[in-house]
C-alpha positions as a Markdown table, in Angstrom:
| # | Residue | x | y | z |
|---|---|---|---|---|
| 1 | Unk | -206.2 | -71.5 | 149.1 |
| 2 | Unk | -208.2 | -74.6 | 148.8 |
| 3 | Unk | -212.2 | -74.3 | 148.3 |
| 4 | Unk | -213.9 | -77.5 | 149.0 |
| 5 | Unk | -217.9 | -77.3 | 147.6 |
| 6 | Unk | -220.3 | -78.7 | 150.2 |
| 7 | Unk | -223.3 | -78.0 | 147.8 |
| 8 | Unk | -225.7 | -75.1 | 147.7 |
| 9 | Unk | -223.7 | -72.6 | 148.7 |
| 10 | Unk | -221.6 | -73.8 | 151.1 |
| 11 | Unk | -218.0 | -74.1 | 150.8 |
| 12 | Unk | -214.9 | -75.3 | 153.3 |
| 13 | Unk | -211.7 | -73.2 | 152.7 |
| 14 | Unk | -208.0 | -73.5 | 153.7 |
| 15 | Unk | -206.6 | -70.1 | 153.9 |
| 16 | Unk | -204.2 | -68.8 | 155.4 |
| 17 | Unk | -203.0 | -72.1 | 157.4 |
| 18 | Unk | -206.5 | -71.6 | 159.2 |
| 19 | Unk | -209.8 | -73.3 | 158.0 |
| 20 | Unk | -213.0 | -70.9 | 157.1 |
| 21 | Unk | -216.7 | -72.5 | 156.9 |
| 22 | Unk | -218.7 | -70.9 | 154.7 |
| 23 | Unk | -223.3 | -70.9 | 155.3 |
| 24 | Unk | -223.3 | -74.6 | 155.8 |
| 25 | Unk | -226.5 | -76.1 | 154.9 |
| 26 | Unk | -225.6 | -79.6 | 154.4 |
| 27 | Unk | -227.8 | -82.3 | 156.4 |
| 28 | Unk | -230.8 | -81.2 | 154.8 |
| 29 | Unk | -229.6 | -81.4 | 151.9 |
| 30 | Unk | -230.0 | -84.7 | 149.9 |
| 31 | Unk | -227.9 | -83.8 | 147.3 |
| 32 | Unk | -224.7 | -83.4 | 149.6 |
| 33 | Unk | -225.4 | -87.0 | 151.0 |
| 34 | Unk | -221.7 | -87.7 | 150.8 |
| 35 | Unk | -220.5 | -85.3 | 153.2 |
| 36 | Unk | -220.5 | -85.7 | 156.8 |
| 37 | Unk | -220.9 | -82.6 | 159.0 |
| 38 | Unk | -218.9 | -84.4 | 161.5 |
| 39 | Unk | -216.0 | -84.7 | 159.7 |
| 40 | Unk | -215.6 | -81.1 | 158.3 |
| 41 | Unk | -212.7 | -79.3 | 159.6 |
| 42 | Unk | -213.3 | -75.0 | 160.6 |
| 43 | Unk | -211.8 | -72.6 | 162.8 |
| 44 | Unk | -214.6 | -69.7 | 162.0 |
| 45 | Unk | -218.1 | -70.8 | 160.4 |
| 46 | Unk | -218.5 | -67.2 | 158.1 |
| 47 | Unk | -222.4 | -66.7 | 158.0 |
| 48 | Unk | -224.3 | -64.5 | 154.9 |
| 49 | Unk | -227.1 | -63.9 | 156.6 |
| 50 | Unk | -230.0 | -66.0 | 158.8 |
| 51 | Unk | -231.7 | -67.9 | 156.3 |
| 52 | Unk | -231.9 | -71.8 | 157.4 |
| 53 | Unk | -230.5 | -73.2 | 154.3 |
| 54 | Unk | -227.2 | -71.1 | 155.3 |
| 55 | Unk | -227.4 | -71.4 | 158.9 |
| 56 | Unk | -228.8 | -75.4 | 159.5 |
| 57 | Unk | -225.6 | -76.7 | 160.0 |
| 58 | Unk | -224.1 | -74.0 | 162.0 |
| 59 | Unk | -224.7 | -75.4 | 165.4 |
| 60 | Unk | -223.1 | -78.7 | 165.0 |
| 61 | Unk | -220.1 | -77.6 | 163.7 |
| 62 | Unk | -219.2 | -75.2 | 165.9 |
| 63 | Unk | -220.1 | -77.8 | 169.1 |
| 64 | Unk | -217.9 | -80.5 | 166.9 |
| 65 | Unk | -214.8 | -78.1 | 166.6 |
| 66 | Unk | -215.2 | -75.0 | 168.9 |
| 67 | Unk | -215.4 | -72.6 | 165.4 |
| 68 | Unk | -216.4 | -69.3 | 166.4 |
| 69 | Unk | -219.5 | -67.8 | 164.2 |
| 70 | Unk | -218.5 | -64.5 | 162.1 |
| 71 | Unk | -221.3 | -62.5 | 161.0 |
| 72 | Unk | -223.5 | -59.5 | 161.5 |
| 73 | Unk | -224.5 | -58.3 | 165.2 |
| 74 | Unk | -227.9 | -60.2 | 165.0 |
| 75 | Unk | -226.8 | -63.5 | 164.0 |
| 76 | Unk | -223.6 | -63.5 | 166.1 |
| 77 | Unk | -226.2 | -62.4 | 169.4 |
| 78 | Unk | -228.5 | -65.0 | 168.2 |
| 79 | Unk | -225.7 | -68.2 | 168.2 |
| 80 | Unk | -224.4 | -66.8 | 171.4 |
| 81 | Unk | -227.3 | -67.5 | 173.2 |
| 82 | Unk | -226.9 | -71.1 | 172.3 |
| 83 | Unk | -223.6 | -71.1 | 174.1 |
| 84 | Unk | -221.4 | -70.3 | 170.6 |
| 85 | Unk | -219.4 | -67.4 | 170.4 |
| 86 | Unk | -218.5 | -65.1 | 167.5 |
| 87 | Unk | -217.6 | -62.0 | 166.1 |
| 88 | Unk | -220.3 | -59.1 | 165.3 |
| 89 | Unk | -220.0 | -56.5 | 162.2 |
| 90 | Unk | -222.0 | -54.9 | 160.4 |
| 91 | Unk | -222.1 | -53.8 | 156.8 |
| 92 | Unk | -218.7 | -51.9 | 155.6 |
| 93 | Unk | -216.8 | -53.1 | 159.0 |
| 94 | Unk | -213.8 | -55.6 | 158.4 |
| 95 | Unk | -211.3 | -56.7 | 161.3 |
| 96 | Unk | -208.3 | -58.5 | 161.4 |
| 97 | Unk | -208.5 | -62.1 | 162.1 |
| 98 | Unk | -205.7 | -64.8 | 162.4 |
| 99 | Unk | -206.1 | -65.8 | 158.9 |
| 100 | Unk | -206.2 | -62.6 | 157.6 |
| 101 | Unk | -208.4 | -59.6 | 157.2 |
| 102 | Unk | -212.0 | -59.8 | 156.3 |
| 103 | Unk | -214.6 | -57.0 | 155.6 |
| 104 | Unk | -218.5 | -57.7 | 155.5 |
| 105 | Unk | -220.0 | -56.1 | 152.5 |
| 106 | Unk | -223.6 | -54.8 | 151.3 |
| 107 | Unk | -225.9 | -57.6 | 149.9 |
| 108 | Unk | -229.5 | -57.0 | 148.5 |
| 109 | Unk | -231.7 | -59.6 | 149.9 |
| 110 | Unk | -232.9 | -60.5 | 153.3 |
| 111 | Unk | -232.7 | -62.5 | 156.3 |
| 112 | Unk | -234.4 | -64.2 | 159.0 |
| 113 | Unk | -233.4 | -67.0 | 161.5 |
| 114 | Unk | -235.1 | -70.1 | 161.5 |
| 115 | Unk | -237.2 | -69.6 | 165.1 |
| 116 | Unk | -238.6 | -65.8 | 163.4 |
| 117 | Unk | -236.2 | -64.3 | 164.6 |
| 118 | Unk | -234.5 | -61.3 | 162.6 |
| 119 | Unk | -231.6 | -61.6 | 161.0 |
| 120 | Unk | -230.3 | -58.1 | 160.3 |
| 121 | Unk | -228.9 | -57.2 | 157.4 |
| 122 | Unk | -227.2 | -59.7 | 154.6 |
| 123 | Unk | -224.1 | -59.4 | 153.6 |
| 124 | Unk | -220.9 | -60.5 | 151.7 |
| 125 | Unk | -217.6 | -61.4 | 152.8 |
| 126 | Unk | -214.4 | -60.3 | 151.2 |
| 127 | Unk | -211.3 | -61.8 | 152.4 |
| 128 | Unk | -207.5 | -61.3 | 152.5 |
| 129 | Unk | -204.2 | -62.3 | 153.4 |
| 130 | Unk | -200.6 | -60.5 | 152.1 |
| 131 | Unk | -201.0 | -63.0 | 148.6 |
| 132 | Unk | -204.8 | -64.1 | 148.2 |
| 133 | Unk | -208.3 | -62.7 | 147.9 |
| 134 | Unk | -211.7 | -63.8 | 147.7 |
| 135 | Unk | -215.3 | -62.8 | 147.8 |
| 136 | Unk | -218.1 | -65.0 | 148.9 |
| 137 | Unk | -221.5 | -63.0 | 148.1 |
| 138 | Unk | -224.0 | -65.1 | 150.1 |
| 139 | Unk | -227.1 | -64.6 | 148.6 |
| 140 | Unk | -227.7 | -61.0 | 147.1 |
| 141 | Unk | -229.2 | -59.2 | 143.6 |
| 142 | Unk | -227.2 | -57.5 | 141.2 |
| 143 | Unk | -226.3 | -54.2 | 143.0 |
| 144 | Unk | -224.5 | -51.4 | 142.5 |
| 145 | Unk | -222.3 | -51.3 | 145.8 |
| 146 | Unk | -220.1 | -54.3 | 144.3 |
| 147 | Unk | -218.3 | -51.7 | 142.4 |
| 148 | Unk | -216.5 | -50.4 | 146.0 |
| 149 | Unk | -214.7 | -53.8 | 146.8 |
| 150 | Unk | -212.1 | -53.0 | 143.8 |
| 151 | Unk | -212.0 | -49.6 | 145.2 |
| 152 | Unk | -211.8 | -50.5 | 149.0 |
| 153 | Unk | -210.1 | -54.2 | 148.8 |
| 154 | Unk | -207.5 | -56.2 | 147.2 |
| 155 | Unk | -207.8 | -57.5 | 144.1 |
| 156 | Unk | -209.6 | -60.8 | 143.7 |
| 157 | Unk | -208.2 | -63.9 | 143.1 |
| 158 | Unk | -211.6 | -65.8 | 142.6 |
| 159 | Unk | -215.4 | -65.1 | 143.5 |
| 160 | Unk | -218.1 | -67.1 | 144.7 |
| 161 | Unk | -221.3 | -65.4 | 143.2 |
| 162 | Unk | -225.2 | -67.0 | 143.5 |
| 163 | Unk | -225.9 | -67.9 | 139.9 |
| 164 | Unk | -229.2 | -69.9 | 140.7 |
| 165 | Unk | -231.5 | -66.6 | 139.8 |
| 166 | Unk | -235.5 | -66.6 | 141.7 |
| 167 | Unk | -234.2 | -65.7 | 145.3 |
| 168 | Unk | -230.8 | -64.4 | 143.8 |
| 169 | Unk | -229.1 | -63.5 | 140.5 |
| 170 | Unk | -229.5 | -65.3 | 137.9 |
| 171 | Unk | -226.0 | -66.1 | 136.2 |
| 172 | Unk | -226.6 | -63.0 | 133.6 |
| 173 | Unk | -226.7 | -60.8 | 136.0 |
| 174 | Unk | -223.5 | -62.7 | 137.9 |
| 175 | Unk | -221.4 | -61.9 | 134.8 |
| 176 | Unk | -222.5 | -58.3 | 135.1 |
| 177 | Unk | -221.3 | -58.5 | 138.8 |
| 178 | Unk | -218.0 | -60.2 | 138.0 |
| 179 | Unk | -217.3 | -56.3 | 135.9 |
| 180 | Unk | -218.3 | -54.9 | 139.3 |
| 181 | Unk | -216.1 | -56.5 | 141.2 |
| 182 | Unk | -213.4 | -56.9 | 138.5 |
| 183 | Unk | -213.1 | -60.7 | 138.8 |
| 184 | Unk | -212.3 | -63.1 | 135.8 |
| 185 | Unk | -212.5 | -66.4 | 137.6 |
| 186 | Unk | -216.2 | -67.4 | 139.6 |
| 187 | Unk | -217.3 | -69.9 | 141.5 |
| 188 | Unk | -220.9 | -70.2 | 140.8 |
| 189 | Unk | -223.3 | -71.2 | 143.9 |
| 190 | Unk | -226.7 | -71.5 | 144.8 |
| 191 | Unk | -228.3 | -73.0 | 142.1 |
| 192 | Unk | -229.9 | -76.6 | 141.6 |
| 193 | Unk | -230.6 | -77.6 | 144.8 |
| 194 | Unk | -234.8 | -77.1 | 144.0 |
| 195 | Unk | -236.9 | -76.4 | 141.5 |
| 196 | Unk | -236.3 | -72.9 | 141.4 |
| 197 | Unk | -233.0 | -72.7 | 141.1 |
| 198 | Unk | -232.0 | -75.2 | 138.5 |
| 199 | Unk | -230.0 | -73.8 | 135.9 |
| 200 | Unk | -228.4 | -74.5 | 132.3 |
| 201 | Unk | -224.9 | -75.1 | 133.0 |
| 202 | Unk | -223.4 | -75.5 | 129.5 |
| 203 | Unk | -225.9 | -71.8 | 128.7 |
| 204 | Unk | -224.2 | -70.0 | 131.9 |
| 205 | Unk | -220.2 | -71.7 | 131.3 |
| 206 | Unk | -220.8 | -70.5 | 127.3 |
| 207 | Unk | -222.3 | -66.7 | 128.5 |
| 208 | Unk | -219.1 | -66.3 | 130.8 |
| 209 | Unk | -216.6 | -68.1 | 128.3 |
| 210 | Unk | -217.8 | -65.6 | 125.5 |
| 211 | Unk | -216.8 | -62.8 | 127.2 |
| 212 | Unk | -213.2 | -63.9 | 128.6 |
| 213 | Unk | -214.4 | -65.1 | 132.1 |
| 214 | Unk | -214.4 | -69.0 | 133.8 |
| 215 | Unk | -217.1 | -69.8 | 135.6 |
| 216 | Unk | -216.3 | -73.0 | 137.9 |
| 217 | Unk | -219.5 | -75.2 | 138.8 |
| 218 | Unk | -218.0 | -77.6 | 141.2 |
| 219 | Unk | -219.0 | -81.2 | 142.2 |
| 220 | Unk | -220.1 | -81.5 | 145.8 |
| 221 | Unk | -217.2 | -82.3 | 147.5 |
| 222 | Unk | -214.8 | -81.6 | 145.1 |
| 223 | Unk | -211.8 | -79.8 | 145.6 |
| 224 | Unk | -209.8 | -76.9 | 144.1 |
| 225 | Unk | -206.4 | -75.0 | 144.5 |
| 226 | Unk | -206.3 | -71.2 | 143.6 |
């Protein structure tokens, strides 16, 4: 797979021969300046939860490419009445999809849509084909629940956990998480884009390095192959 950041916690990934989206929030945000929503390729846009700085960019992707949305009932009903279609779950559902299978998992946080609206509940996403897995968190606390995805899914290959702490975890408790989920290798999102969330990147690579783990804090718009 290739994971392409797109800042906060946004990502574009190649898997499985088809191209995921992952909470794009990228116009607003000035520090992903370089990337242009227009340009960004996706087959499903993969939504966490309602919140604008994972949905904002939603729209125009899916009317540039005719991506389908993927998330809970509430957020798929909502995008639907704009004319975009999707695919509902809800939390501990998973269906198979041309790239693979995917299952939505329990997140501790919340959600609304920008207009009010609600936005059900959060969730993860943990997704597989016959050689690869990953996890993609959206925005959630430490919580107990992580420990069923090595029970109930494949192992991990990497993991893209909120490190940013104040609305999420902070990366201590992201390390603790990566146990949960048995997971050596993280992708850490969701951290400097304000105030709040600006971390200490050489403290967080050390506290994950000490105990055996990489954490990856990637450029916007930079590119890796797992």
């Amino acid at each position: 797979m290739k994971i392409t950041y797109l800042g906060h916690a946004s990502f574009a990934i190649e898997f499985n021969g088809k191209n995921l989206v992952l909470d794009p929030f990228i116009s607003p945000n000035e520090l992903a300046q370089n990337i242009k929503v227009s340009d960004i390729p996706a087959d499903y846009i993969l939504v966490s939860h309602g919140h604008m700085d994972h949905v904002a960019d939603v729209e125009a992707i899916a009317q540039n490419t005719g991506a389908g949305v993927i998330s809970n009932y509430e957020i798929v009903s909502w995008f639907g009445e704009k004319g975009i279609s999707g695919h509902p779950l809800n939390l501990g559902g998973g269906c198979e999809f041309e790239f693979g299978s995917l299952k939505y998992v329990n997140a501790v946080h919340s959600s609304v849509l920008p207009d009010g609206t609600y936005g059900g509940n959060p969730g993860g996403f943990v997704v597989w084909s016959d050689s690869q897995a990953f996890y993609f968190a959206g925005d959630t606390a430490l919580h107990m629940d992580m420990k069923l995805i090595p029970m109930t899914c494949p192992k991990l290959d990497v993991a893209i956990l909120p490190i940013g702490d104040n609305f999420t975890m902070g990366y201590q408790d992201a390390l603790l998480a990566s146990n949960f989920i048995e997971c050596d290798r993280i992708i850490g999102c969701h951290y400097d884009t304000f105030g709040y969330i600006e971390i200490d990147h050489a403290a967080a690579k050390k506290a994950f390095a000490e105990k055996g783990k990489e954490l990856i804090l990637m450029d916007i718009g930079a590119t890796i192959e797992i």
